[in-house]
N, C-alpha and C positions, 0 to 999 in steps of 0.2 A: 626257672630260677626263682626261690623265693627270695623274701626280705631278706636274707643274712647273707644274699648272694652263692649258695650252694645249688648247684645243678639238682633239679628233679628229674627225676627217669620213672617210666612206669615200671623198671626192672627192682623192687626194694633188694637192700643188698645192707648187708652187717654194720652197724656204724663202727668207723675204726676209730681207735686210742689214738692213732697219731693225729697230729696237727695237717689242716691242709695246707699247703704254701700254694696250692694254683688253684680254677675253676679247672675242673675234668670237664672235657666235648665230648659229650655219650652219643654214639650213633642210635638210632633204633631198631641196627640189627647190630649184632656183633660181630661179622661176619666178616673172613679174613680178607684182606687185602689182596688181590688177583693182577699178579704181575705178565705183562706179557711186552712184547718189542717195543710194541706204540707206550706201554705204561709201567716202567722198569720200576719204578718205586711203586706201584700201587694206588700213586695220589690223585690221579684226574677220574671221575665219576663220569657213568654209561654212558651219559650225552655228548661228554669233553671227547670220550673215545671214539665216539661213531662219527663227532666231526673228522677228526683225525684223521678216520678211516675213510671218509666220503660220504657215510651214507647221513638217511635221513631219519627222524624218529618214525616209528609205527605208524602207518596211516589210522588208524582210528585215534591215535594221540595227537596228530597233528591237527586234525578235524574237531576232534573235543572243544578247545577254548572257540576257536574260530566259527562255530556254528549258529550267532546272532549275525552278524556283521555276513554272513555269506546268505541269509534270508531276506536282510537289506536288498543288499547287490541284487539278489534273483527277482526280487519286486520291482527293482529298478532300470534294470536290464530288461523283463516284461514293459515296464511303462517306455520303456527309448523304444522298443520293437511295434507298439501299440500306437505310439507319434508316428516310427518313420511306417508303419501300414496306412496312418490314415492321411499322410500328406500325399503316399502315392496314389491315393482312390479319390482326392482334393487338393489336387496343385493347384487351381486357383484361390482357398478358401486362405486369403495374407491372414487372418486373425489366426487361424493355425498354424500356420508358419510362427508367426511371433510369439504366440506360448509354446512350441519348441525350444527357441529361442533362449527363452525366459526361464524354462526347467531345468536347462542347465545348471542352473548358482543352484537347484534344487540338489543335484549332482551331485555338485560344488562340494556343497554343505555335509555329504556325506563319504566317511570313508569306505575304501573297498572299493568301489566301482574302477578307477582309475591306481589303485594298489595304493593309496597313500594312506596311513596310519595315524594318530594322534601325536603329536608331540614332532612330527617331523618335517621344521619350517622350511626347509630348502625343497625338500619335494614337492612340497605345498606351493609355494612359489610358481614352480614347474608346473605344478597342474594346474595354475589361475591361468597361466600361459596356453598351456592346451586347452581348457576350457573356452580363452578368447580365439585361439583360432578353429576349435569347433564351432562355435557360433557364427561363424567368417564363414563355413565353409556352407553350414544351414540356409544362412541369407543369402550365398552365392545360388546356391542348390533354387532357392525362393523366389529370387531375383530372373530366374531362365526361365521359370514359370508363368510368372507376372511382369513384362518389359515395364508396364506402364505402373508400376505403384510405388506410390513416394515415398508412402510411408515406409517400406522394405527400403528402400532406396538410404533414406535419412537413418534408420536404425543400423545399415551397412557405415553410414560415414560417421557414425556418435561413435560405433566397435571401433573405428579405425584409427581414430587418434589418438588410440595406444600404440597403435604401429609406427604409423605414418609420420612424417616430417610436415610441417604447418604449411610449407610453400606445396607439396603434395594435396595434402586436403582442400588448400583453397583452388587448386585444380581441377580436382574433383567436386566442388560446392560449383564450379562456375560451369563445368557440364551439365550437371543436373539443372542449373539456373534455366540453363540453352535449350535445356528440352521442355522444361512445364515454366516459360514466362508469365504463363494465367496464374498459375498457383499463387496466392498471397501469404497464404501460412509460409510457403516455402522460402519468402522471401523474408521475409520477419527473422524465421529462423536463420537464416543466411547472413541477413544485417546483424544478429544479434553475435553469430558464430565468427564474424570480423571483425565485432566491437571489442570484441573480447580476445582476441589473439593479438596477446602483448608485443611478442618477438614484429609480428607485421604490422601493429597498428599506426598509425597518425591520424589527427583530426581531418588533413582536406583528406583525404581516403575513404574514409569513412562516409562524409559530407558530400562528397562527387556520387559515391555510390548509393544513399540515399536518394540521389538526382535523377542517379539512372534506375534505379527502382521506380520510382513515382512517374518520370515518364515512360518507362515502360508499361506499365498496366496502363497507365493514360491511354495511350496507342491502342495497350489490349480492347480497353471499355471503346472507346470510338471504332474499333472494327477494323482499323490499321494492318492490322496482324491479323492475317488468314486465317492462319495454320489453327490459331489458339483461338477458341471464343474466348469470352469470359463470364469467368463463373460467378453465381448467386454470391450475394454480399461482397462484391468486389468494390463498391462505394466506399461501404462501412469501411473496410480493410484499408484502404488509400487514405482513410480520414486518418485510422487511431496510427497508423505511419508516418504520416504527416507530423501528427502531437508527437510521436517518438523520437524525429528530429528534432522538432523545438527542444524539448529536453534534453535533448543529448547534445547540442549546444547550450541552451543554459549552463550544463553542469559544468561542459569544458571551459566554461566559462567566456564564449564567446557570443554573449545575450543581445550584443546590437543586430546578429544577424538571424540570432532568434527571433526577438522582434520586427527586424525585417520581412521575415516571413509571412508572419502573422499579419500585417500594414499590408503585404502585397494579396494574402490573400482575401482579407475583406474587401481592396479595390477591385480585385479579377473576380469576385464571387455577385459583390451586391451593385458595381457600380461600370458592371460592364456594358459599351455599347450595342445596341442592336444591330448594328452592321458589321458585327464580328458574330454575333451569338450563334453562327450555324456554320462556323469553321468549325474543323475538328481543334485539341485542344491545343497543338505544335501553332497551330495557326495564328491561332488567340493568343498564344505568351509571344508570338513575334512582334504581333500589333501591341502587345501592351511595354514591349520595350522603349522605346518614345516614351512614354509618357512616365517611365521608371526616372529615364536620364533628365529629364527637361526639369528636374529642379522644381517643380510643385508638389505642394504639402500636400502629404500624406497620409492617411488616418492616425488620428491620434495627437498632430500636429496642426498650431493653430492657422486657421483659413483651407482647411480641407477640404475640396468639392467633389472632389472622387476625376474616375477615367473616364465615367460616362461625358460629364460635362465639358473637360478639359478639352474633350476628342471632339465636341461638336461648337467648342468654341476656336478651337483649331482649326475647322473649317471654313471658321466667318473672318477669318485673319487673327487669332490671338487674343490672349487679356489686356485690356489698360492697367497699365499700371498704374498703380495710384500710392504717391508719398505717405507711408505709414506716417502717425503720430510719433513725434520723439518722444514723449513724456511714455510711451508703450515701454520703454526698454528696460529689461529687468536690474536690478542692481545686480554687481557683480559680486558672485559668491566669494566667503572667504576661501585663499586657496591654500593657508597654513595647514598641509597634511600632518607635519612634523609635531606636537605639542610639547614633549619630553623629551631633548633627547639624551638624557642621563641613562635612558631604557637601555636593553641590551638591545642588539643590532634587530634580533631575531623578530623582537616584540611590535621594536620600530616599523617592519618593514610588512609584516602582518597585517597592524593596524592601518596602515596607508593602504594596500592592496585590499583588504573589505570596504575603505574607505572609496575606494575608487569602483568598484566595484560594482558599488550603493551609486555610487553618483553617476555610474559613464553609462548606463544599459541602453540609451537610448543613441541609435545611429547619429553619427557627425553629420550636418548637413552645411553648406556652406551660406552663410544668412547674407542676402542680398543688401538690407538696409545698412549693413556694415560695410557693403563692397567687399564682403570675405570670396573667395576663389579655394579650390581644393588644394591648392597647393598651403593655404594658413595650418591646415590641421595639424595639432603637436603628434599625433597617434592615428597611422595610416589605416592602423587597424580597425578604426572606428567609423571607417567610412566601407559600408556596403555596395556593392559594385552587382550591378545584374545577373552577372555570370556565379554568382554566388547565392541564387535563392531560385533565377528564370526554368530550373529544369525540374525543381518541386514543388509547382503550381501546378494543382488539380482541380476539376471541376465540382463542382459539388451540385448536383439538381434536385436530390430530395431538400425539402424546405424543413426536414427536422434535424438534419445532419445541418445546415444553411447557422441554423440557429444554435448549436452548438459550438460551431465554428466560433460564435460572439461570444458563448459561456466558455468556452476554454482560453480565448484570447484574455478575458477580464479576471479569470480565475489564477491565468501566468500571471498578471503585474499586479495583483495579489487583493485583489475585490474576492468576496467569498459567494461566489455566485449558484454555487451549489454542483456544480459538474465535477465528474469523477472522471479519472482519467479509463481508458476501455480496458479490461483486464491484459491485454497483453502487453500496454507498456506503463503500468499501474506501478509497478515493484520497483520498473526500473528507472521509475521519476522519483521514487522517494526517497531524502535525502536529509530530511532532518525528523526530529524526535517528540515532534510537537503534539504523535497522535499517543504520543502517556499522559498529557498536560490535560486534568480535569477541571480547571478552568472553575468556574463558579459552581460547578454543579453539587460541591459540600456543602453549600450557605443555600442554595437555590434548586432544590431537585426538580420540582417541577419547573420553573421558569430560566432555569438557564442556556445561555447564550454560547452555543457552537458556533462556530463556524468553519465548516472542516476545507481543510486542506487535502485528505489523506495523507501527509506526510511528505508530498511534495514545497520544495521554498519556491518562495515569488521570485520574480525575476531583480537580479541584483543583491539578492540573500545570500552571502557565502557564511553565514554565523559559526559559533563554532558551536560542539553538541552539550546540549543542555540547556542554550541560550533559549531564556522564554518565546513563544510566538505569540507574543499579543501584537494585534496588529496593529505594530507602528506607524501605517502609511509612508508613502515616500518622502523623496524631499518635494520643493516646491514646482521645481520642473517636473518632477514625477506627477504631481499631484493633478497638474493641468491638463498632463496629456492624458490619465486616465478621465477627467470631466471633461475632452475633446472627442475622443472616443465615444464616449456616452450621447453625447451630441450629435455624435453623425449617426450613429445606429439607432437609436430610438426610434425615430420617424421610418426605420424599414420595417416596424413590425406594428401587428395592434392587437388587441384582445390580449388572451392570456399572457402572451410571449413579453409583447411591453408592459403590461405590470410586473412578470417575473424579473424585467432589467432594469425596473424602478424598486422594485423590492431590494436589490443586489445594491443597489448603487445608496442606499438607507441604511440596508443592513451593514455595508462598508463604513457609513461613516458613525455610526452607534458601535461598531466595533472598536474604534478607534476615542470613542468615548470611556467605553468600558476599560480600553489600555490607561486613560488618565486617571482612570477609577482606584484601579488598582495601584499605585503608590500614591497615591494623594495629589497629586500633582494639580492643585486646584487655579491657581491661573491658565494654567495650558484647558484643565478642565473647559474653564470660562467660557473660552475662546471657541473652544471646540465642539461646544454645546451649542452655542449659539449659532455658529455656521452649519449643523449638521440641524437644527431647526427650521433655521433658514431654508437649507434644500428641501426639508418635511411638507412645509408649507407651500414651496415654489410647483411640487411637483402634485401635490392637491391641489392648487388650484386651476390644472388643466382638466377642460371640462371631461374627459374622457374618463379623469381620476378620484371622480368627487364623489361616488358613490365605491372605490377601492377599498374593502374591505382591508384589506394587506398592508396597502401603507398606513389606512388610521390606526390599524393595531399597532405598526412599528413605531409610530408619531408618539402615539398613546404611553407604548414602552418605554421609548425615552426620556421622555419627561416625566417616566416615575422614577426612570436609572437616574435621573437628575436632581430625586428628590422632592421634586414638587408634587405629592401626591393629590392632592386636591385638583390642580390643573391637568392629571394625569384622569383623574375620573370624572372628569368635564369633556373631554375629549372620547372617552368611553362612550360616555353617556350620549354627547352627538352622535357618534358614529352608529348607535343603534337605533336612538331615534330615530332616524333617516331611513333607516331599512325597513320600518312600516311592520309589516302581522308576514311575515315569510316562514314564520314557525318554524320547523326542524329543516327547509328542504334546501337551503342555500349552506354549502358547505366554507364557505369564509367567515359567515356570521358566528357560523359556530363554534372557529378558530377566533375570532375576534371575544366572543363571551366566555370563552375556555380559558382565553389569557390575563382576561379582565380577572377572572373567578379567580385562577391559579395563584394573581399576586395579589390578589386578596388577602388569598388564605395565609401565603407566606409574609403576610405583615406583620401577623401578632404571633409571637411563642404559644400563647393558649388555643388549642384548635379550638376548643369551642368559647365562641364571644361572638362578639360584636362583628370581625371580619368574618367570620364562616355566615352571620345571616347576610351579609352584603353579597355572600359567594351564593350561597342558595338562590338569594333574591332575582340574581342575575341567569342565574341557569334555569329558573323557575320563569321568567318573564320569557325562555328565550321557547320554550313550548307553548307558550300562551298566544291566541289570535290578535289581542289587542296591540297598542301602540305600545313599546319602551318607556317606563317611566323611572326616574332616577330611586334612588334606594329610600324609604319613609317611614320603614319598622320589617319588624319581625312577618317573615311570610306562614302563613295562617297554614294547621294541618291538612287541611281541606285540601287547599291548591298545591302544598307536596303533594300528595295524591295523584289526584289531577295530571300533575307534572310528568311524574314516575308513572304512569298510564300510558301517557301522549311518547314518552323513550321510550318505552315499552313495545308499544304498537310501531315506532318508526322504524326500531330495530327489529324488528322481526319482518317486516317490507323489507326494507333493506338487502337482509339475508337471506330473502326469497328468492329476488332480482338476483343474489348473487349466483345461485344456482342454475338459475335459468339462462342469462346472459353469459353467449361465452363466443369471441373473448371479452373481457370486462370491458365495458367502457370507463374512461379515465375520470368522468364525475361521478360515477356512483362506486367508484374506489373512494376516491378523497372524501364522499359524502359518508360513505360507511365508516372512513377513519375517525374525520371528528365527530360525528355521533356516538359511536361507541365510548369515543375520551370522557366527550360531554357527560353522557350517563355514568360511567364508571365513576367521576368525581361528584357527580350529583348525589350517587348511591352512597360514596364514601363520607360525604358532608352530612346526610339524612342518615345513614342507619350505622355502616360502620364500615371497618377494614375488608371483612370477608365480604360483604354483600357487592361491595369492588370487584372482588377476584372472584366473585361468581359469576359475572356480567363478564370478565376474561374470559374465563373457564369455558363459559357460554358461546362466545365467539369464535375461539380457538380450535374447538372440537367442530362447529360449523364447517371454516374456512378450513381445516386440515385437510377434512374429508374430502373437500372439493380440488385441494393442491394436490394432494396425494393420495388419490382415490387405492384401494386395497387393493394388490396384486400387481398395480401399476407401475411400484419400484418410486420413480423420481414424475413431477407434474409435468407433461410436456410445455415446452417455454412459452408459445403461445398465448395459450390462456392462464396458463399459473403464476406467470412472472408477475403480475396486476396483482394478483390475493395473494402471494408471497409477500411483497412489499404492504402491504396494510397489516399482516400478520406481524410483519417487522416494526411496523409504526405503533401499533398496539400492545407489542409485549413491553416496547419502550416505556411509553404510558403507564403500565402497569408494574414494574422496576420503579420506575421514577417515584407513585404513592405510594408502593413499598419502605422506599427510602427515606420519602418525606416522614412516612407515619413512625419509624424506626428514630427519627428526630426529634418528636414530640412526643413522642410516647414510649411506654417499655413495650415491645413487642420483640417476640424472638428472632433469631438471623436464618433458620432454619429454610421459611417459607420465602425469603429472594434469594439464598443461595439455589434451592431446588427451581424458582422462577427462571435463575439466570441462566443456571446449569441448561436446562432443558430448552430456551431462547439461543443458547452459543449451536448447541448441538446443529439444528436448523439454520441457524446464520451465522457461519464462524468466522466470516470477513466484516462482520458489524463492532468498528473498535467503539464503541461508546458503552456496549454491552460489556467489552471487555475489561474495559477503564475501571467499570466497578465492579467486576466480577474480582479484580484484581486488586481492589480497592477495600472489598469486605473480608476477602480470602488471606488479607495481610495482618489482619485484626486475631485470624483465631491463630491457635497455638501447635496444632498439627496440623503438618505441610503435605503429611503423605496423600489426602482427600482432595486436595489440589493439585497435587502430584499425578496421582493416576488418571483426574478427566483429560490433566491438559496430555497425557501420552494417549490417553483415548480419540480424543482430536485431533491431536496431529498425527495420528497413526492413519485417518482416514480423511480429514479433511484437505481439500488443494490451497488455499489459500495460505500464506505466508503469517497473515497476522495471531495464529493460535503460538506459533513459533517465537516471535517479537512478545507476545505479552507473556508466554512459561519464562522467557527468557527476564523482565522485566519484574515478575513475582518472584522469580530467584536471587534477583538482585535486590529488590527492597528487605527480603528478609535479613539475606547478608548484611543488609546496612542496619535491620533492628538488632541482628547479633552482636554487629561492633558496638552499638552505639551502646547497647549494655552491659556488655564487656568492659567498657570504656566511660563508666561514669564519672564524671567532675574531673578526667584525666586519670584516674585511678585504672589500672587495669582488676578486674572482678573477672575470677576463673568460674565458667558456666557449667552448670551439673552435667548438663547435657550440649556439650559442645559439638556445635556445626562443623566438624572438619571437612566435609565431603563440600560445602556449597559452592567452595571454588572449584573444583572439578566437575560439579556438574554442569555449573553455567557454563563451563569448556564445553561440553561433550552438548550442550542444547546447540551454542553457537556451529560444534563442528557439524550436527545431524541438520540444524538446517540449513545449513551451506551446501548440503550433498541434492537439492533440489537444482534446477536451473534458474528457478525468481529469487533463491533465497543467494544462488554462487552469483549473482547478478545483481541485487540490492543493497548500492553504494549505505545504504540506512546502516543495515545490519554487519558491513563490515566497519562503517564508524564506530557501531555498538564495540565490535568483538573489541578492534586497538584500543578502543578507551576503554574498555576493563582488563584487557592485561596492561596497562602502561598504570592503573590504578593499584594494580598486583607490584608494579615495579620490578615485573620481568622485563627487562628492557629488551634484552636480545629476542624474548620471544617474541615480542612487540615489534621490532625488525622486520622477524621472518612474517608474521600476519601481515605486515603494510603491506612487503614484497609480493605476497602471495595475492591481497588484495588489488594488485595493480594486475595481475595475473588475468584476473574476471572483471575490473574495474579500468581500466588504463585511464577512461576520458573523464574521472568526477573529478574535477579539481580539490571537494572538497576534503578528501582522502589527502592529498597533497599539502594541504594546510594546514590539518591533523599533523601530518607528522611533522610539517616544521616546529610545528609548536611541543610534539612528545619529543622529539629529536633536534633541537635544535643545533648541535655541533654536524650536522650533517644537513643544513640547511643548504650550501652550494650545491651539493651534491643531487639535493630534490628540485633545487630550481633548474639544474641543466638538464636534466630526464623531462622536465616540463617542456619546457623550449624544443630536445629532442623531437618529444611526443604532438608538440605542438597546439598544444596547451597554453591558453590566452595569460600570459603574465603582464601584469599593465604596470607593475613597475619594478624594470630590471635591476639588478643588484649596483649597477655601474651607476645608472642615473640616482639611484639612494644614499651611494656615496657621496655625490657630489653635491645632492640636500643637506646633508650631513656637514658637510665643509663650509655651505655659505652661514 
């Protein structure tokens, strides 16, 4: 048809004088109309008739279009006959079986095999269907093979809860349990696969079975159980199960008997008698129920002596008692929950429960000096009862696990002790938002103050998300029983271990400095300075401490966060003094001169002055054989030299040792660390930016080769775990004067974007790498380069946190788009407007939910409801909470969320609490009646 609308035919034919009134339909034959029974007008065409007639078109016609798709099928058809040949020549070999298994979605993916075609969703449907009961029938086929393999086992029961009814699978979870009680993986999975089934779940269910896990392998590890040894890493497993309880009450918010736990296990671990120590461990938790009920303080509570002592004064006939001081008794807090009550109901009743929350974590005990009895307590629920913690007491005899035990106890009531929770229930303690919060590190690159969490709250933290984490400390009862604690444990340790809970217990209360820092808050400062001094100094001058490098560096810190810089480098200056000509080989000296140096440098805006010779002087003196002498001028070129020689020579010792020694030992790790920092900012201060990232560079290619020697794939754990983490410690290092130097100076963003890039790759669970990779990546103008590392990372990395920070750069940008869209109130239409950013942050949140850390990480589904309730889809905001309780049922804090996104359906969230079993400390009934008086 041309432009004027007149039919073209290849036939030209006479232009006619008359007018057209219609378009003429030219066939390309002309060819007459062939009337027959089936086709009495002529009108239906070959194909229409031969349906008619039955038949089918020409076989070589029918085969024409269809001859890609039937080349497919025959390749794939070979690959299923090429599986099922080699599984019958390898019925034992389960990793074949399970990419059988797994080629299926290969199948899947493809049409023709199973006759399904493009565009046709109901048959598709049909064949996901068949596809899962071929899968069903693979594993069964696998399973008669292999009686004994879990993994077939478990990949049988993930297929089946597409089938199956929830009361059916935990049927089948508890057979399986019955056959492998050694398995601990098995059990994790198990506890995780009935935390999570909403239809069954409750809190004591949960908690009882927790009970019966821990002492089940107990039995296994003491040899109880025949049938089952128990397997390698069965300790470790029983610990990081143990931490997975504490948190999974934390969150349900029933934290007196989290704590609980925790009190009974530092009595049963460090303060057990000798005349139980060679029961098995049934035995031990019998003997130690006495001494649960008889009413003496507990760890953490004041006058603690433990169960050892209690038992052998039990013996000689009991304690004297002796008439406490009245003037001991604390004042009585205020108990005004209410402040407002003009608020709406919802806001009311929120704020009371975080308030109570904050206040009540620690068990009810009934106080003798008052003549109190169990029967006084307003909230039964706050009194812990034996039967409620005696059946997940586990023994612990390695003395590194012992010691972990104290660093994860201090790290729950929110001391920053430095412990990470174990990757298995890592995801599913994290609960708030605090690992986006960069903290000082814009004002401060090199010397800022982390103190990580991972994303776990302290105990008594129901905040809501967004709420800063500066650490607040407790209240005052909070506060004592953490410095009672401290008290009773100290004295079980000595060397490294007790300076590391001297350090923890410093770096707690300089955190808590730093919180008064930031809003100005200068009386509470005052206050808070002086008492955190006070303990600086109480706990130098125990002889054991006087020469601790770690706390005069932290002493030293404070007192320049405080502003007194002068008394900050008097304190420096002692503390190196005292360490005499040790030259490069003590690795705290060099952490202690690195930190001196670093907030040197960040004193003055001009890098080169007066603080950079003070920072040189100091790094220069720390190579040198002679005594420490405080700063007097300008250090001479000679002795850089000199200096830059003596780093030189040490790092390359160093580096030697590192290839020889294997696996590393844990001081010439630390000592490789800060030497390498030491240098690299010595290099940095003396010649320039690159002569830094040479001395990386340098290092880097070293210890790679040694982690991940060529052909080898990944470093076995062993010896690579040690030079993994100093590679982690050093790319840090080198980020950080990247950043610094990018603050003082024009330097491009080019060389720490490819730093950072190239640091995630190798460590994609390190959020502080992320922080600012996320941090500099918000600054440029195209998203697509940010775009594609973070689907290259999460395409292959396991860790959850590549997934939280795409998702976290997808939202800051969103929020630079409004906020420029939206100047002075104005709305300004953007040339190139963002319409996609809301669907994609959907589609990051729905892709890493389809993991099991990410459909499990109460964090990530607080994320997803508070950016669609920000969208003001409400209803869709609905369905995510609903779905969130789906994979989430015990986090309270999900529960609170939504009263506050939803609050006309606040009755409705608190009786599915109650339901669930879910700690509510203050019911809608008793709020009422605050409300009245």
């Amino acid at each position: 048809m041309n432009i004027d609308g007149v039919a073209i035919s290849s036939k030209t034919e006479p232009p006619s004088s008359e007018p057209i009134s219609f378009i003429p339909v030219k066939d390309l034959e002309d060819a007459a109309p062939v009337t027959t029974w089936l086709n009495p007008l002529g009108i239906y065409d070959q194909s229409t008739t031969q349906w008619l007639q039955g038949q089918g078109p020409p076989e070589q016609e029918s085969k024409q279009p269809d001859a890609q798709p039937g080349s497919e099928s025959a390749a794939l058809k070979a690959k299923v006959e090429e599986f099922n040949r080699r599984v019958r020549e390898n019925p034992r070999d389960t990793q074949l079986w399970m990419a059988f298994v797994a080629f299926q979605d290969e199948v899947m993916k493809s049409p023709g095999l199973y006759a399904i075609e493009e565009g046709e969703q109901e048959k598709r449907k049909r064949s996901l269907k068949l596809i899962l009961e071929k899968k069903l029938a693979i594993l069964e086929r696998a399973i008669e093979s292999n009686q004994s393999s879990v993994d077939l086992k478990l990949a049988k029961l993930k297929l089946c809860t597409e089938f199956w009814e929830p009361s059916t699978l935990v049927r089948e979870w508890q057979k399986l349990i019955f056959l492998h009680p050694n398995n601990t993986a098995l059990w994790q999975k198990y506890l995780l696969f009935c935390q999570s089934q909403f239809s069954t779940f409750s809190i004591s269910k949960i908690h009882s079975l927790y009970g019966k896990c821990l002492s089940t392998l107990s039995a296994v590890k003491d040899g109880s159980i025949l049938s089952h040894p128990a397997l390698p890493g069965t300790e470790e497993a029983m610990f990081a199960l143990f931490l997975q309880q504490c948190h999974f009450l934390r969150q349900a918010g029933h934290s007196e008997k989290a704590v609980s736990l925790f009190q009974a296990m530092v009595d049963f671990t460090f303060f057990k008698p000798d005349s139980v120590k060679d029961l098995p461990t049934k035995g031990q938790v019998e003997f130690f129920e006495p001494f649960w009920d008889s009413g003496e303080p507990r760890a953490g509570e004041k006058g603690a002596r433990g169960w050892k002592a209690w038992m052998h004064q039990q013996e000689r006939g009991g304690w004297v008692v002796i008439n406490p001081d009245e003037d001991d008794d604390e004042p009585e807090e205020d108990d005004q929950e209410i402040k407002d009550k003009t608020l709406p109901r919802w806001q009311i009743w929120l704020a009371a429960e975080r308030s109570r929350d904050q206040r009540h974590w620690q068990p009810w005990r009934p106080e003798k000096t008052k003549k109190q009895t169990e029967e006084d307590c307003e909230d039964p629920e706050r009194q812990v009862l034996f039967d409620d913690i005696g059946q997940s007491l586990i023994r612990l005899c390695s003395h590194d696990l012992q010691f972990q035990l104290v660093e994860a106890f201090l790290q729950f009531l929110g001391v920053p002790s430095g412990f990470t929770p174990p990757a298995s229930c890592l995801y599913l303690a994290m609960d708030e938002n605090s690992i986006f919060d960069n903290g000082l590190y814009d004002e401060k690159p090199l010397t800022f103050f982390n103190p990580s969490f991972s994303g776990a709250s302290c105990v008594g933290r129901m905040d809501r998300l967004g709420c800063p984490r500066w650490t607040r400390g407790q209240n005052r009862e909070g506060e004592e029983f953490i410095r009672n604690v401290f008290h009773l444990v100290m004295p079980l340790f000595s060397g490294k271990e007790k300076s590391q809970l001297c350090f923890s217990w410093l770096q707690y209360e300089i955190a808590k400095v730093i919180w008064c820092l930031h809003p100005k808050n200068k009386k509470r400062l005052k206050s808070q300075g002086k008492n955190c001094k006070k303990l600086a100094k109480n706990l130098l001058k125990e002889p054991e401490n006087c020469n601790n490098f770690c706390l005069w560096k932290q002493y030293a810190h404070l007192e320049w966060l405080l502003g007194n810089t002068e008394d900050a480098r008097k304190v420096f200056d002692t503390a190196l003094g005292m360490a005499g000509s040790r030259e490069l080989k003590d690795s705290d000296l060099c952490e202690l001169s690195l930190l001196y140096a670093e907030l040197e440098v960040e004193l003055s805006p001009e890098v080169r002055g007066a603080a950079t010779a003070r920072a040189v002087h100091i790094l220069t003196k720390l190579t040198e054989s002679s005594p420490y002498g405080p700063y007097a001028g300008q250090v001479s070129a000679v002795r850089i030299l000199k200096a830059r020689k003596a780093y030189e020579h040490a790092l390359q010792d160093c580096l030697g040792d590192s290839c020889v020694s294997d696996p590393a030992p844990t001081d010439s790790c630390s000592r490789l660390i800060s030497l390498a920092k030491c240098f690299m900012l010595f290099q940095y201060l003396t010649i320039g930016i690159d002569a830094a990232v040479r001395i990386y560079e340098q290092v880097f290619a070293k210890l790679n080769s040694s982690v991940f020697p060529e052909g080898s794939g990944e470093g076995d754990s062993a010896s690579s775990q040690s030079w993994t983490s100093v590679l982690e410690a050093i790319t840090l290092m080198h980020t950080s004067l990247l950043r610094f130097h990018m603050k003082v100076s024009v330097y491009p963003l080019a060389p720490l974007r490819e730093a950072l890039s190239q640091a995630l790759k190798l460590y994609p669970g390190n959020q502080v790498l992320w922080r600012s990779y996320v941090q500099i990546q918000n600054k440029s103008h195209s998203a697509s380069k940010t775009r594609r590392f973070f689907d290259t990372i999460t395409r292959s990395a396991k860790p959850l946190e590549p997934w939280l920070f795409a998702i976290e750069a997808e939202k800051l940008r969103k929020r630079l788009v409004e906020t420029v869209q939206r100047l002075d109130g104005r709305e300004i239409h953007a040339t190139i407007p963002e319409t996609g950013l809301m669907h994609r942050i959907q589609a990051l949140f729905e892709n890493a939910m389809r993991s099991d850390s990410g459909s499990q990480c109460p964090l990530l589904w607080r994320m997803y409801l508070n950016f669609l309730v920000s969208l003001g889809n409400k209803e869709r905001s609905k369905g995510v909470f609903y779905k969130a309780l789906q994979n989430c049922p015990w986090a309270k804090v999900l529960y609170l969320d939504a009263v506050e996104y939803f609050p006309d359906e606040m009755q409705e969230i608190l009786d599915l609490m109650t339901e669930k079993e879910l700690r509510v400390r203050l019911p809608l009934e008793e709020l009422e009646l605050l409300l009245e008086d």
